[in-house]
VEXROSE-971954 format. One line per field, with one value per residue: residue number from 1; residue in one letter; x, y, z of N, C-alpha, C in turn. Coordinates in Angstrom, 2 decimals. Layout:
k c(NUM/...) $
r c(A/...) $
n.xx c(X/...) $
n.yy c(Y/...) $
n.zz c(Z/...) $
ca.xx c(X/...) $
ca.yy c(Y/...) $
ca.zz c(Z/...) $
c.xx c(X/...) $
c.yy c(Y/...) $
c.zz c(Z/...) $
//
This chain:
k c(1/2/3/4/5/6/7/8/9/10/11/12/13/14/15/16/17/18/19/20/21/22/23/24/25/26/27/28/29/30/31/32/33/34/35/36/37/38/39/40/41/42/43/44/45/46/47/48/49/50/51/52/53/54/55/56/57/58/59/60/61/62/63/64/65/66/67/68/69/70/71/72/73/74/75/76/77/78/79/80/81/82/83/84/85/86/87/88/89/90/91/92/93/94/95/96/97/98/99/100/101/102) $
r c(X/X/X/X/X/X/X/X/X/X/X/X/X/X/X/X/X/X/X/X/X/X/X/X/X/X/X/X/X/X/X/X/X/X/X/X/X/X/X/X/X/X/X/X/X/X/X/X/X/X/X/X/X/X/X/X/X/X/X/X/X/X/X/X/X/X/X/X/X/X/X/X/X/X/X/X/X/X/X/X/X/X/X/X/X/X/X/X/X/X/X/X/X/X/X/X/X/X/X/X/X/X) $
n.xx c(27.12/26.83/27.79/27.77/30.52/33.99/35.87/38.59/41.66/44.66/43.51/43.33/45.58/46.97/45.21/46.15/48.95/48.41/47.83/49.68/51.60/50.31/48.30/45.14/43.19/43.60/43.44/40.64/39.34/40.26/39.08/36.04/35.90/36.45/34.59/32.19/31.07/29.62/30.78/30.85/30.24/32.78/34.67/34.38/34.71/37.37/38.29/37.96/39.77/41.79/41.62/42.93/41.17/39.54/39.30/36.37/35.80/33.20/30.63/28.28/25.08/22.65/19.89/16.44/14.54/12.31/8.41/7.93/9.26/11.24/14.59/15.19/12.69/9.43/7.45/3.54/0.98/-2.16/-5.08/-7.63/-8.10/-8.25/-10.47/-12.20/-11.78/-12.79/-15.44/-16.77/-16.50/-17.82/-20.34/-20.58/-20.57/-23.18/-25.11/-24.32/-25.36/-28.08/-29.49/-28.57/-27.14/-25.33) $
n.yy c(48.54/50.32/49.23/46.76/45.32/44.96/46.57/48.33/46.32/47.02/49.72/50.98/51.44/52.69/54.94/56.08/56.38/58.64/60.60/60.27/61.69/64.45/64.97/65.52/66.05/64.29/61.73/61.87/62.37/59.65/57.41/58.28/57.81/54.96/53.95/55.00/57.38/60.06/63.41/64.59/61.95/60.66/62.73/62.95/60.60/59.72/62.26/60.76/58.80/60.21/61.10/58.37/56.58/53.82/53.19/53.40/51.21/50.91/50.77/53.29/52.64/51.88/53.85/53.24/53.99/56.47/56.29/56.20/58.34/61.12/61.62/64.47/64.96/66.45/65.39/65.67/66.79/65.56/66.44/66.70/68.57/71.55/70.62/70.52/73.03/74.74/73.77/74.83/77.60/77.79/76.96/79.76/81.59/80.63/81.21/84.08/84.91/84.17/84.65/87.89/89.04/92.12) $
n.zz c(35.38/38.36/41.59/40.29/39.69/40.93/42.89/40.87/41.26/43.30/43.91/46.30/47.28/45.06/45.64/48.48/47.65/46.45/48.40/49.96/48.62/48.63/46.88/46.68/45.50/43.07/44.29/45.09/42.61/41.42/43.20/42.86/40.24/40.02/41.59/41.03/42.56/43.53/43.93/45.79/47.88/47.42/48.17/50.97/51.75/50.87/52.90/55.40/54.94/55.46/57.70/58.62/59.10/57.53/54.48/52.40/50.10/48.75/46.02/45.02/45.66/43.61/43.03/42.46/39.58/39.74/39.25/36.05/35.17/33.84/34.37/36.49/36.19/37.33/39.47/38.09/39.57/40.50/38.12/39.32/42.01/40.06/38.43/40.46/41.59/39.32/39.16/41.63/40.81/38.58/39.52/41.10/39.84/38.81/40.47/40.96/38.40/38.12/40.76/40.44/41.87/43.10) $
ca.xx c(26.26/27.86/27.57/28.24/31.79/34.32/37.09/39.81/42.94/45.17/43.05/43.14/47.30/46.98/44.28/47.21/49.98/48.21/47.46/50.58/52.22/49.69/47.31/43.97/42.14/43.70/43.02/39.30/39.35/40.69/37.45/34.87/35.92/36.19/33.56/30.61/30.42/29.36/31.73/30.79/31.04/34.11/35.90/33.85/35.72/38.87/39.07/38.02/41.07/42.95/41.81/42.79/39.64/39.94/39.19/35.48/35.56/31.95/29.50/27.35/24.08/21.85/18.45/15.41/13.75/11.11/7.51/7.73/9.61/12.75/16.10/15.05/11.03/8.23/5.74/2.93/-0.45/-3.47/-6.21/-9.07/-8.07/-8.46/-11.55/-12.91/-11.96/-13.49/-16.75/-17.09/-16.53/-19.44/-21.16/-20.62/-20.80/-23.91/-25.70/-24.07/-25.89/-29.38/-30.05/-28.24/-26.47/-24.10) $
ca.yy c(49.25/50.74/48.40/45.06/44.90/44.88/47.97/47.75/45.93/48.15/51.13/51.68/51.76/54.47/56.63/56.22/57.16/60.16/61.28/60.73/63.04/65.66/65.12/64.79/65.92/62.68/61.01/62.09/61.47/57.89/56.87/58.63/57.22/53.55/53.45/55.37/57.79/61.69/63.76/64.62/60.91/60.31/63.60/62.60/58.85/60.30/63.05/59.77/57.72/61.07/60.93/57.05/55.52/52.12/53.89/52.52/51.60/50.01/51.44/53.69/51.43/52.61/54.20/52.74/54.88/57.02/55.42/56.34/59.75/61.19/62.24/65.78/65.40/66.73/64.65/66.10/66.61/65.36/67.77/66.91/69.85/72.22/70.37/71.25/74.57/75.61/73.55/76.08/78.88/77.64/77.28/80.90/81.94/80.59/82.14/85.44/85.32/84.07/86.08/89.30/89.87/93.14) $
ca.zz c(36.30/39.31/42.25/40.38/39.64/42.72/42.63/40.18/42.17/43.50/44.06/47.28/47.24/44.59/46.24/49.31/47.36/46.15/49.54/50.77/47.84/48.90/45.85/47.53/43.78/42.11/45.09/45.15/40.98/41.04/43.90/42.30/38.83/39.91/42.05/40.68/43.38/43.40/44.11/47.20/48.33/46.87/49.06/52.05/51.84/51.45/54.05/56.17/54.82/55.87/59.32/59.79/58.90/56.56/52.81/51.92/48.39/48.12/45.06/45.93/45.22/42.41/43.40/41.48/38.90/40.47/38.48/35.04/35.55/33.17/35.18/36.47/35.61/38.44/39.24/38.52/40.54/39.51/37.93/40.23/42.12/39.54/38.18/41.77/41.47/38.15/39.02/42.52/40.07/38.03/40.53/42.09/38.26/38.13/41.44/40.46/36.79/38.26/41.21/40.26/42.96/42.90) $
c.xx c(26.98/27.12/27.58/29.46/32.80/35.46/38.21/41.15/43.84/44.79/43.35/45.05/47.17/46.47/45.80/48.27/49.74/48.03/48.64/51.94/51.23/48.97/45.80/43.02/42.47/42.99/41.26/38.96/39.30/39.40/36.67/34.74/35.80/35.22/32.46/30.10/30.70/30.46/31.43/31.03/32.07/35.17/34.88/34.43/37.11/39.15/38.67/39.10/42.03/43.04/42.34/41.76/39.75/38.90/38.00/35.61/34.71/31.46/28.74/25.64/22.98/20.38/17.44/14.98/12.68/9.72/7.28/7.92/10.85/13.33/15.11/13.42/10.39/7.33/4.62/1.54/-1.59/-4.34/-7.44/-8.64/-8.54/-9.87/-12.59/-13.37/-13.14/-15.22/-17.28/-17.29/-17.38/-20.34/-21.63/-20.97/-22.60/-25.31/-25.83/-25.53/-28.04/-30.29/-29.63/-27.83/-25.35/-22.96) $
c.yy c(49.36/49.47/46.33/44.41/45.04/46.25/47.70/47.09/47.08/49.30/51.74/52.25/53.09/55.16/57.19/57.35/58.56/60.95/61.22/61.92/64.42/65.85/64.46/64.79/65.03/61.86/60.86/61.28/60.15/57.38/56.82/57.66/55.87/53.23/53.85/56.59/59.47/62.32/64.02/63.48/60.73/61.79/63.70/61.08/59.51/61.23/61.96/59.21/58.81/61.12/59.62/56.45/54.52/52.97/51.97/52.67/50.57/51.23/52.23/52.74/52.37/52.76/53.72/54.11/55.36/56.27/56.21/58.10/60.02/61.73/63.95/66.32/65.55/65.93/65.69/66.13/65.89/66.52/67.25/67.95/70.89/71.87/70.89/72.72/75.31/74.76/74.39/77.55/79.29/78.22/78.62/82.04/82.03/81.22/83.70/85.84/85.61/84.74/87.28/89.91/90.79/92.31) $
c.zz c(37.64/40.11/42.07/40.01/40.88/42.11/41.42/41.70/42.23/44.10/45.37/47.57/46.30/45.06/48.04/49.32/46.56/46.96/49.98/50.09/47.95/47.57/46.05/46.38/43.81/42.83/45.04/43.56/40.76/41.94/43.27/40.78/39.12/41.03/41.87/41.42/42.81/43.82/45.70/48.24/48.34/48.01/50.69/52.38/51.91/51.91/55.57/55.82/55.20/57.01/59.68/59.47/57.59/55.35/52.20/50.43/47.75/46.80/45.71/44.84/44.16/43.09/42.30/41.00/39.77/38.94/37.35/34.71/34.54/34.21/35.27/36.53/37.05/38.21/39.50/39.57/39.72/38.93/39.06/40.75/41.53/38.54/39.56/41.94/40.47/38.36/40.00/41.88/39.08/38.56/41.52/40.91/38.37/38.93/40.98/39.28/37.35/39.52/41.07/41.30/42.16/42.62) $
//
């Protein structure tokens, strides 16, 4: 699980020496792959280790499940709402029917 093993050894020397051969993909590749991170993290860390900045190579920390949701699923609403609705529509139903309005 991302966040509980520590980096492979080394890594940060290779992500280096890929930057300093002008291979900022690999460079990006080798992060993302040993640390778990999106891609977007992963080339947001190393155009920081390009400016000078000490090359973070924490996990990115795992977000808890949303409550009983699949990857991608909407939560939905409740129906009271639409129980509301259709009992007003009864209800306007049922005016309509019994005085005869137009």
């Amino acid at each position: 699980m991302p966040g509980d093993a520590p980096p492979p050894p080394g890594l940060e020397l290779r992500i280096a020496a890929e930057l300093a051969r002008g291979r900022k993909i690999e460079a990006v590749k080798l992060l993302r792959e040993a640390c778990h991170l999106s891609l977007a993290e992963a080339k947001r860390r190393v155009d920081a280790a390009e400016q000078g900045q000490a090359l973070d190579l924490r996990s990115e920390v795992p977000r808890a499940p949303s409550a009983g949701l699949a990857p991608g699923e909407v939560p939905r609403g409740s129906a009271l709402g639409w129980m509301a609705l259709a009992a007003a529509a009864a209800v306007a139903y049922g005016f309509w029917r019994y005085f005869g309005l137009p």
